[in-house]
Residue, then its C-alpha position, 0 to 999 in steps of 0.5 A: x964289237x963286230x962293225x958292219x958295212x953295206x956294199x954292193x956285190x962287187x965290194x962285196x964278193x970275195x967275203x961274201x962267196x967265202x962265208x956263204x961257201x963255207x956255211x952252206x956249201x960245206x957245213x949245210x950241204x947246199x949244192x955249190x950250184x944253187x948257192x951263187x945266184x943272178x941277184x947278187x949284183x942288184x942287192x945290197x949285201x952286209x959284211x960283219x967284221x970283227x974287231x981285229x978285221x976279219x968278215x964273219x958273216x954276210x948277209x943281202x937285201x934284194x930289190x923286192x924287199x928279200x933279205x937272203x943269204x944270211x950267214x954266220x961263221x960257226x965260231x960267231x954264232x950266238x954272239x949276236x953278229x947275225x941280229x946286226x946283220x938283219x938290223x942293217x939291212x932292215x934298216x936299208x928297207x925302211x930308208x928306201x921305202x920298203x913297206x915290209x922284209x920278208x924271208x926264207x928262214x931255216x926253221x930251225x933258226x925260226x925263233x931268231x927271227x921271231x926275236x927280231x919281229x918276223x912272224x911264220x907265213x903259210x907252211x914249211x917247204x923244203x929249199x935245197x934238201x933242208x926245211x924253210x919257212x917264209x916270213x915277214x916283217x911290216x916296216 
């Protein structure tokens, strides 16, 4: 069972840059430039760990109601470590009073959003050579 913590980027980082690098820099191709941002320092970002302690994925909710950068190592995939990530931080909109979520989802990882009740909006648009989609979700 994979256990979840919420932090702020400084606890946050050294786990976070590693998995976000090796997802989108290195498997997905995403320029090592765009993958680092000014935001990380004003969300709250979400650590997975296994059960023997390693983080696995990573996730960050903007002040705007964002959730972003959401990343899975490989191995972990389709074992619902994701899913969790997006309930956390889900969850810190609604307590702080957020009235809606929204993303940028890959489309192809569109039907994993729809299983956590975030509906297509508007048309696709390409995001660092790779095809997006927003969406949103009503708190």
């Amino acid at each position: 069972m994979v256990r979840i913590e919420l932090m702020d980027w400084e606890s946050a980082r050294t786990e976070a840059m590693r998995i976000r690098f090796v997802v989108f820099v290195e498997e997905q191709r995403v320029p090592a430039e765009m993958e680092m941002d000014e935001w990380d320092a004003k969300c709250v970002h979400a650590i997975a760990y296994s059960p023997d302690g390693k983080a696995v994925a990573t996730g960050r909710l903007l002040p705007d109601g964002h959730i972003g950068r959401l990343a899975v190592l490989k191995e972990w995939r389709g074992k619902g470590v994701g899913g969790k990530i997006l309930e956390a931080l889900t969850e810190v909109a609604r307590q702080r009073g957020d009235v809606e979520v929204a993303l940028s989802a890959q489309t192809h990882a569109l039907e994993f959003y729809r299983r956590h009740g975030f509906s297509e909006e508007g048309e696709v648009y390409e995001e660092a050579g790779i095809p997006h989609q927003t969406m949103r979700k009503a708190l």
